[in-house]
C-alpha positions as CSV (number, residue, x, y, z in Angstrom):
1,X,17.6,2.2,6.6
2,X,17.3,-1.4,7.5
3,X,14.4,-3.2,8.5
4,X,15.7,-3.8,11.7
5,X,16.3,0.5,12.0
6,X,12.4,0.9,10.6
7,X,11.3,-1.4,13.8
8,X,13.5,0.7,16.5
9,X,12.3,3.4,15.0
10,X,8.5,3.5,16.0
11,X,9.1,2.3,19.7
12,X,8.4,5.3,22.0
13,X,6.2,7.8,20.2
14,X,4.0,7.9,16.8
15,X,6.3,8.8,14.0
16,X,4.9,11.9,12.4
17,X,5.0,11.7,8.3
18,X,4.0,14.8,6.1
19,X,1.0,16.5,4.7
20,X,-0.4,17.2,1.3
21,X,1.6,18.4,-1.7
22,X,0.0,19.2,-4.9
23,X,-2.2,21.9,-3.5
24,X,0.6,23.7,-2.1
25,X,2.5,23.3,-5.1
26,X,-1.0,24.7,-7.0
27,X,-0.5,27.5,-4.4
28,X,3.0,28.3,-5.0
29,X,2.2,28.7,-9.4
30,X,2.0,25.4,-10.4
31,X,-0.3,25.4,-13.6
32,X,-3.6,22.5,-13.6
33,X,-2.9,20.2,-16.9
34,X,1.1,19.7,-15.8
35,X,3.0,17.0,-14.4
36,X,3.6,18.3,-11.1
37,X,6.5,16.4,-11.4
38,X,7.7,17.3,-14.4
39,X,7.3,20.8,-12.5
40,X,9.0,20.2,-9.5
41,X,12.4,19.4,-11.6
42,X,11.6,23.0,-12.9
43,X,11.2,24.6,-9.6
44,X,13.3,22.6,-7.6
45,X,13.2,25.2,-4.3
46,X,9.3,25.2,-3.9
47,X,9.3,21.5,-2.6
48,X,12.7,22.0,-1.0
49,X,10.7,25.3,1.1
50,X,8.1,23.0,1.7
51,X,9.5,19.8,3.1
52,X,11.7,22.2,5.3
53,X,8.8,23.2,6.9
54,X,7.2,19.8,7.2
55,X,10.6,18.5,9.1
56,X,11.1,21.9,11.1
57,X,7.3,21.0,12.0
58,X,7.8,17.4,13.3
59,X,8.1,15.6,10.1
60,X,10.8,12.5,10.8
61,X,9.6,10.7,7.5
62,X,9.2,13.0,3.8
63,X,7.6,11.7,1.1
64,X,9.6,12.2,-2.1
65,X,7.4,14.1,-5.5
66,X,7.3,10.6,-7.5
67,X,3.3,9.6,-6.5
68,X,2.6,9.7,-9.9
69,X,6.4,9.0,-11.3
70,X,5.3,5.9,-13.2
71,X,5.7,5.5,-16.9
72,X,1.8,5.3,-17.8
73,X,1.3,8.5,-16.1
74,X,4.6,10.2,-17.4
75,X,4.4,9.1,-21.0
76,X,2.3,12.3,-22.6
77,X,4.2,15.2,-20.3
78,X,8.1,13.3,-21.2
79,X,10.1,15.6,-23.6
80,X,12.7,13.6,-25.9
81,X,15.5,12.4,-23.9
82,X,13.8,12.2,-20.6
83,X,13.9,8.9,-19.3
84,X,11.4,7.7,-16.6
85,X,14.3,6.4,-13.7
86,X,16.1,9.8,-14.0
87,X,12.7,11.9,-13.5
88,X,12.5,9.5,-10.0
89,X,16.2,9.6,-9.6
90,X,16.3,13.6,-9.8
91,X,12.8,13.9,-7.4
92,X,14.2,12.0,-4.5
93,X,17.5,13.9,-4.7
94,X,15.7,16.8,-4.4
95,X,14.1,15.8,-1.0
96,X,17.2,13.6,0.4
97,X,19.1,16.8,-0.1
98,X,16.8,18.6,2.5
99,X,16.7,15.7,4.7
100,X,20.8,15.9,4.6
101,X,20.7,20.1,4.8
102,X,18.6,19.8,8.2
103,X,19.1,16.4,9.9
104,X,21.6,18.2,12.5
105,X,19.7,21.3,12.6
106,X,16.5,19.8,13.8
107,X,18.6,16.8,16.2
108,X,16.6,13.9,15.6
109,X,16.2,11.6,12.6
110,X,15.3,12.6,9.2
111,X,14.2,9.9,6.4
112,X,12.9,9.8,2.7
113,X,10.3,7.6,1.8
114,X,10.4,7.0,-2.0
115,X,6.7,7.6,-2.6
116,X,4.5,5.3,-5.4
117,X,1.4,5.5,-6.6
118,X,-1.4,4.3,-8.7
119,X,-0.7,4.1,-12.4
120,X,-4.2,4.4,-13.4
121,X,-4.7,0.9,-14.8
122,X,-6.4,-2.2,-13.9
123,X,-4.2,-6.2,-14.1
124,X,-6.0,-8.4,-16.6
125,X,-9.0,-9.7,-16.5
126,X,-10.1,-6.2,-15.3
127,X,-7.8,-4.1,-17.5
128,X,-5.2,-4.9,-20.2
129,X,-1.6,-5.3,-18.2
130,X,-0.4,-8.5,-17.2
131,X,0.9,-8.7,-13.4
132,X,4.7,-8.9,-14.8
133,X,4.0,-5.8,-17.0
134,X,2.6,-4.0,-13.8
135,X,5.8,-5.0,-11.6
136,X,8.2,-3.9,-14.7
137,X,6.5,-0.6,-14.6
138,X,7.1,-0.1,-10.9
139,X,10.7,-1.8,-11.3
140,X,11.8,1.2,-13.2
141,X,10.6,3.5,-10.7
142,X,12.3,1.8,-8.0
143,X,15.0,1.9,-9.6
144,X,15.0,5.5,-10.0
145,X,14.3,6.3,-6.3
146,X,17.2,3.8,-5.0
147,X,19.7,5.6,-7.3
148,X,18.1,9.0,-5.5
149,X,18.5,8.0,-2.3
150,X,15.4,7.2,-0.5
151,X,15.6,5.8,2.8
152,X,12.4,3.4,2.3
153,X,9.6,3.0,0.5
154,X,5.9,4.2,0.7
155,X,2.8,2.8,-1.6
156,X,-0.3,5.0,-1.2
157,X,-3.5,5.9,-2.1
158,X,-3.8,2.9,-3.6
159,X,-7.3,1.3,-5.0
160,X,-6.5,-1.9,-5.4
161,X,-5.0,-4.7,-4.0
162,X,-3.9,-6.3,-7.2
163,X,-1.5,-3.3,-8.1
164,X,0.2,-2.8,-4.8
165,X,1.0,-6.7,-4.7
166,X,3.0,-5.7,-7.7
167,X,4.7,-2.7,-6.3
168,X,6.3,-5.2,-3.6
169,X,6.7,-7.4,-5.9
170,X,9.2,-5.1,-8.1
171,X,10.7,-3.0,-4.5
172,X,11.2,-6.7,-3.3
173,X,13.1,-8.0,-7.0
174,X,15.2,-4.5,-6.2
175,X,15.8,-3.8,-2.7
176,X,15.3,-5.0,0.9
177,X,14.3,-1.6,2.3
178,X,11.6,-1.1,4.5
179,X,7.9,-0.7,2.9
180,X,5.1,0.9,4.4
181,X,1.4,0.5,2.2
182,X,-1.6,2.6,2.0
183,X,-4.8,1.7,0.8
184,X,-8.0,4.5,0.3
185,X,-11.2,3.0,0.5
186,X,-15.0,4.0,-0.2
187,X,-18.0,4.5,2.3
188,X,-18.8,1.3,1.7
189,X,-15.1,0.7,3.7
190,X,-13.8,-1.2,0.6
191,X,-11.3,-0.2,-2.2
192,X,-12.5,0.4,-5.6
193,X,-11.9,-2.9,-6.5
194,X,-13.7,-4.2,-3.6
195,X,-10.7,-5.2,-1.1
196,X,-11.9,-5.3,2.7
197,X,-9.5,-3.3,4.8
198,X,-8.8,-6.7,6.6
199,X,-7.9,-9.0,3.3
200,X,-5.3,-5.8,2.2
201,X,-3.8,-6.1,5.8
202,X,-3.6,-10.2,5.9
203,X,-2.3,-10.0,2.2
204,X,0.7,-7.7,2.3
205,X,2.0,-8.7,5.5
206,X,2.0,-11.6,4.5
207,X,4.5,-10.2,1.7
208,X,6.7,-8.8,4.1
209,X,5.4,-5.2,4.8
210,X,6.6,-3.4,7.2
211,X,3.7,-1.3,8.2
212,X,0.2,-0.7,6.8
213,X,-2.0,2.0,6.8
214,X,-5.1,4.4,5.2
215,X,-5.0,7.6,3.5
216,X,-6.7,10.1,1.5
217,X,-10.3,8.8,1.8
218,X,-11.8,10.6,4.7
219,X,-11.4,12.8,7.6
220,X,-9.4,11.3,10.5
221,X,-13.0,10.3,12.9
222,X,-13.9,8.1,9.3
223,X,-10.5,6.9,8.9
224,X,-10.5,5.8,12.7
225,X,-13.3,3.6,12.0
226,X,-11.6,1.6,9.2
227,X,-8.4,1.0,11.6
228,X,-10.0,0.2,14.4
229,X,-10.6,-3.6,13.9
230,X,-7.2,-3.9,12.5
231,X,-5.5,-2.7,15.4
232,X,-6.0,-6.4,17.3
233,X,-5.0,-8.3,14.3
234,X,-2.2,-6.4,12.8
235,X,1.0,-8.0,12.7
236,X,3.1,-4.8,11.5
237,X,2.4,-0.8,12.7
238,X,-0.5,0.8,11.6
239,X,-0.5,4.2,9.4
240,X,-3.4,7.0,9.5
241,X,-2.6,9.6,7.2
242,X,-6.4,11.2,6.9
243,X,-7.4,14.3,4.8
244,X,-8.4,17.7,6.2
245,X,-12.1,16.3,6.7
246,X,-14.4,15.7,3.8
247,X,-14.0,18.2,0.7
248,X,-16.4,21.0,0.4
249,X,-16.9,23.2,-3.1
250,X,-17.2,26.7,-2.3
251,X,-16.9,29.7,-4.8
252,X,-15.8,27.2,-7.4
253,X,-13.0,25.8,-5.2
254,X,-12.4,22.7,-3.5
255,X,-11.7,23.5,0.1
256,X,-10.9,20.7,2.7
257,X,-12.4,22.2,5.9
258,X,-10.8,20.8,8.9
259,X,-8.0,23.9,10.7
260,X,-5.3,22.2,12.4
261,X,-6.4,22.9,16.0
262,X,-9.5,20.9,14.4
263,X,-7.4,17.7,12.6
264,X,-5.1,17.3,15.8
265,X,-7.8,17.2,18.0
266,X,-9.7,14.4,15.9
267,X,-6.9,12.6,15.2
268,X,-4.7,12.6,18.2
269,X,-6.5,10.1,20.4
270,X,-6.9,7.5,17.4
271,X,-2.9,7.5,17.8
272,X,-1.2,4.8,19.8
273,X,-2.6,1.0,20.4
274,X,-0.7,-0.1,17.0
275,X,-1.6,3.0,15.3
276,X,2.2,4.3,15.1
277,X,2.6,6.3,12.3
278,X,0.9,9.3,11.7
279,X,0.5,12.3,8.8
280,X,-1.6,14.2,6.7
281,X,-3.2,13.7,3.4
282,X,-5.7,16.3,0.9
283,X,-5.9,19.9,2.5
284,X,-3.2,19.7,5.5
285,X,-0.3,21.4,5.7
286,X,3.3,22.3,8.0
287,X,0.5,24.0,10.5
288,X,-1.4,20.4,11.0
289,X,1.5,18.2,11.8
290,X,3.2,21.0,13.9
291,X,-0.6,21.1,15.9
292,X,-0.8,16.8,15.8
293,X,3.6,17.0,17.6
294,X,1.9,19.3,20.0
295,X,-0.8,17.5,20.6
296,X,1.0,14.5,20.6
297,X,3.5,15.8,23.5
298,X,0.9,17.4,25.6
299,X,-1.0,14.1,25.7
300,X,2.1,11.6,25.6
301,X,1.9,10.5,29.4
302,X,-1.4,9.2,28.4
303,X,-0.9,7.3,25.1
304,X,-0.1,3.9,24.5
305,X,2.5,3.8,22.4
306,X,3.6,0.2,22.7
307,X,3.2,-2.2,20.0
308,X,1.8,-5.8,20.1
309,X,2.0,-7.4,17.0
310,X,-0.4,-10.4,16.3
311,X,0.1,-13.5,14.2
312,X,-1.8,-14.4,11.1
313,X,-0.2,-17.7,10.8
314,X,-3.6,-19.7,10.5
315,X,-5.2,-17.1,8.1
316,X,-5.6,-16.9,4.5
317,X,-8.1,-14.4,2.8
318,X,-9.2,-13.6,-1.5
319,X,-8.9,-10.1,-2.5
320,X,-12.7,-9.9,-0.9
321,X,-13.1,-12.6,2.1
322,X,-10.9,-14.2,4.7
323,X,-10.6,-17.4,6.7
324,X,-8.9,-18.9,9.8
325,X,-7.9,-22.5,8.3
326,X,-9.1,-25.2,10.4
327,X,-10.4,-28.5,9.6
328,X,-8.3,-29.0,6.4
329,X,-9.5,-32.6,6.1
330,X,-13.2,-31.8,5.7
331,X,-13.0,-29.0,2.7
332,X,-13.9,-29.9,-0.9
333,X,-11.5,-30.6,-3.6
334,X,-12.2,-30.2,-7.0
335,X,-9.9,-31.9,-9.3
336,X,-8.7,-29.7,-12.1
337,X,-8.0,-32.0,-15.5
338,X,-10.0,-30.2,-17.7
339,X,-9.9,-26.4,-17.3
340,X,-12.8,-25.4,-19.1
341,X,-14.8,-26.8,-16.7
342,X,-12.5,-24.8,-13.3
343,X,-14.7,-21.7,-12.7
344,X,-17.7,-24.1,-13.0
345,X,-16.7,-26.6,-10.4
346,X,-15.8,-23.3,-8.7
347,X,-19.0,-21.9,-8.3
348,X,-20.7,-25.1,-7.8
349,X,-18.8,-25.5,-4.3
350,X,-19.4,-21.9,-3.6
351,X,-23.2,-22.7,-3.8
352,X,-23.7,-25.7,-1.9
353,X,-25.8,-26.3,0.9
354,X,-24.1,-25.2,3.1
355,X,-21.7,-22.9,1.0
356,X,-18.1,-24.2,1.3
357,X,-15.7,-21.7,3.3
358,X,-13.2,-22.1,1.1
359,X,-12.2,-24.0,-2.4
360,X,-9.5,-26.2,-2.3
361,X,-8.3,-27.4,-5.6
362,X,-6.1,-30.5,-6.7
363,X,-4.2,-29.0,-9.9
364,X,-3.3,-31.4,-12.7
365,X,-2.5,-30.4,-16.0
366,X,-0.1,-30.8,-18.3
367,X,3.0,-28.1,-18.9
368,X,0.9,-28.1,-22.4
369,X,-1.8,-26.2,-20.4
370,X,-0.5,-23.8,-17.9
371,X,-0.7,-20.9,-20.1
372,X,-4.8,-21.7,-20.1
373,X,-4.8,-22.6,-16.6
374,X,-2.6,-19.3,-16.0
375,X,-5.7,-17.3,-17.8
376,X,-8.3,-18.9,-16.1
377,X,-6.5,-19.0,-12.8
378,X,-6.8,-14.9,-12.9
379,X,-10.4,-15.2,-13.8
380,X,-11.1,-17.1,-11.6
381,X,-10.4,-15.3,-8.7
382,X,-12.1,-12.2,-9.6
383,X,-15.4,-13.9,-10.0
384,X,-15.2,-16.1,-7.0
385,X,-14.7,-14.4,-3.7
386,X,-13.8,-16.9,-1.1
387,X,-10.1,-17.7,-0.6
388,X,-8.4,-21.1,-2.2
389,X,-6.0,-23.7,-0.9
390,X,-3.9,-25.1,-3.9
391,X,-2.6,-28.7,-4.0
392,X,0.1,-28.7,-6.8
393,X,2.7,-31.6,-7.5
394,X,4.7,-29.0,-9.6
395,X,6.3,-26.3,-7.5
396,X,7.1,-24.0,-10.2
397,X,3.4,-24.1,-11.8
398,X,2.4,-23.4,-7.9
399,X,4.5,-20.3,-8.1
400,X,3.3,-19.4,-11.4
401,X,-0.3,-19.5,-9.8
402,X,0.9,-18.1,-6.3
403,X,2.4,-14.9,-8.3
404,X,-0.6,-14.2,-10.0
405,X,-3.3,-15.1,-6.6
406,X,-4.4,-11.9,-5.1
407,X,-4.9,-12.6,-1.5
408,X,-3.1,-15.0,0.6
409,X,-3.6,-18.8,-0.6
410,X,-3.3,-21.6,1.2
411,X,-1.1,-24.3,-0.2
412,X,-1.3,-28.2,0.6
413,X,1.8,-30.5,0.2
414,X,4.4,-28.1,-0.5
415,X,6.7,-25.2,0.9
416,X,5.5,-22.2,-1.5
417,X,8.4,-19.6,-2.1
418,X,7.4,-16.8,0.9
419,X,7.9,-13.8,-0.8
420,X,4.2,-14.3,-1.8
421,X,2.7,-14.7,1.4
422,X,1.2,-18.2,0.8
423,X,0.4,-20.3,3.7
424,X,1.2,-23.9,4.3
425,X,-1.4,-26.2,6.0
């Protein structure tokens, strides 16, 4: 699947994705402690039963069983000779090989979404990998579900902006397939690491995403609320895949309360007006998307199915804050010669009277010191909140500094390589 067949795709109707996993794996035997991927490779038919259903419900994309294929999360449960690309490899075979078993049985398109997750670890200066370990890690993965067969890619449940920068990053440095990310966010409506909904959206479509979304998190009436001011700024399609409403412990078990008549019902009329793509999360099952197609057909004269997209092109956001850059001429620059004194000069311009918007540096330094400005550069930006505009003579220490930036920079006086969603004012 090409870009171009990801964009033709979502033109008349919502595109239905899956539901949960794990708990019916949990259901079908599957042991707490394990790697349940480690365990589907075992007992190969359980998925294969399950994503049968999903597609014989209305499922046109599958998730493959990788969410938590990544070497950081594989590395206790691997037994000598298991390598982490052939765990991913084997996985997505396992659900392209139902997508090829029913594609003519069900007479409509079928696709595999190579699915990634967190690994459980924060990028320096929040945690101990660098951003090049973090898209090596993912690299291998990729690799692993190309050679399987996936159709596109899907990054979800992701808490933080940082680590899904590096995940298209590494699917970029591999493939040109389609990528769809998926952020979950707290009641506060910000990751974990404190990313607005807005700054995630600006930032990876900015990348080259072709679709964004929410999952896990909340019920679908929560998760409305998060994509609802997204849905007039959103260059690409929107995803919703919510859980079965909030989860509830009863008799020692955690039970996700929402029935399927209950989830389509909620979640139906968020569908449509750039909300495209639709599925479950925690707690659903084949009987919620069957009920959501339903839903979806009895109501279809009176959806809006069509898609505007909107341009960002004057935007540029931190991880935390965004901007609409006007009036270039008028921001502050601080000239960087001695580094020590960057986060400094940073927070000085953040607290003037009035605050700027936005800080706009003029980087000069020496090759001798980019690995210090490199350090401080990441520091920087997790302490300061408000979005910069670089001015660099050297284009490849601006790339250096673009790779690392985690948001969407501005840059002054140069053409930045696109693949990391800089702007140029």
């Amino acid at each position: 699947m090409n870009k171009q067949d990801f964009s033709d795709l979502i033109q008349s109707t919502p595109i239905l994705l899956d539901g949960a996993t794990g708990t019916h794996l949990q259901n079908a035997g599957m042991p707490s402690g394990v790697s349940s991927e480690l365990w589907v490779l075992e007992n190969r038919d359980v998925l294969a039963s399950l994503q049968t259903q999903y597609i014989q419900a209305g499922s046109q994309i599958i998730v493959s069983p990788t969410f938590g294929a990544n070497r950081p999360k594989l590395e206790k449960h691997l037994q000598q000779g298991q390598d982490v690309e052939i765990v991913n490899r084997e996985l997505a075979a396992i659900s392209c090989k139902v997508r090829d078993d029913l594609i003519s049985a069900v007479h409509k398109p079928v696709y595999v979404a190579g699915d990634i997750g967190p690994t459980g670890q924060f990028l320096f200066p929040s945690g101990e990998l660098s951003f090049n370990e973090m898209v090596d890690i993912f690299r291998e993965q990729v690799r692993g579900l190309l050679a399987g067969g996936v159709d596109l890619f899907i990054i979800e449940t992701m808490l933080d902006l940082s680590e899904v920068r590096a995940v298209v990053t590494a699917i970029h440095s591999e493939c040109d397939l389609p990528i769809i990310s998926s952020l979950t966010f707290e009641s506060n409506g910000r990751t974990l690491s404190g990313n607005s909904p807005e700054t995630c959206l600006i930032t990876l479509t900015s990348m080259g995403v072709d679709a964004f979304g929410i999952n896990c998190s909340f019920g679908p009436d929560k998760l409305g609320e998060l994509i609802e001011p997204l849905r007039s700024i959103s260059p690409v399609p929107l995803l919703l895949k919510p859980n079965a409403g909030l989860p509830q412990l009863i008799d020692g078990a955690t039970v996700f309360p929402m029935n399927p008549d209950d989830f389509s019902q909620v979640l139906q009329p968020l569908l449509g007006r750039n909300v495209l793509l639709a599925g479950g999360c925690c707690g659903t099952g084949p009987d919620h998307i069957a009920k959501l197609k339903a839903r979806i057909n009895d109501h279809h004269d009176s959806m809006d199915f069509s898609f505007k997209a909107h341009s960002l092109n004057q935007t540029i956001c931190s991880s935390r804050s965004a901007w609409f850059a006007e009036n270039i001429e008028t921001l502050p620059i601080i000239s960087c010669t001695a580094i020590d004194d960057l986060i400094d000069d940073a927070f000085d311009a953040a607290e003037d009277e009035p605050p700027a918007l936005v800080l706009s540096f003029d980087l000069a330094v020496t090759a001798e010191q980019w690995p210090e400005l490199e350090e401080t550069f990441m520091q920087l930006q997790t302490m300061v909140a408000l979005p910069l505009i670089l001015k660099v003579s050297d284009q490849a220490l601006l790339e250096l500094l673009l790779r690392h930036y985690c948001g969407r920079a501005g840059v002054l006086g140069s053409s930045p390589n696109h693949s990391y969603g800089a702007l140029s004012l």
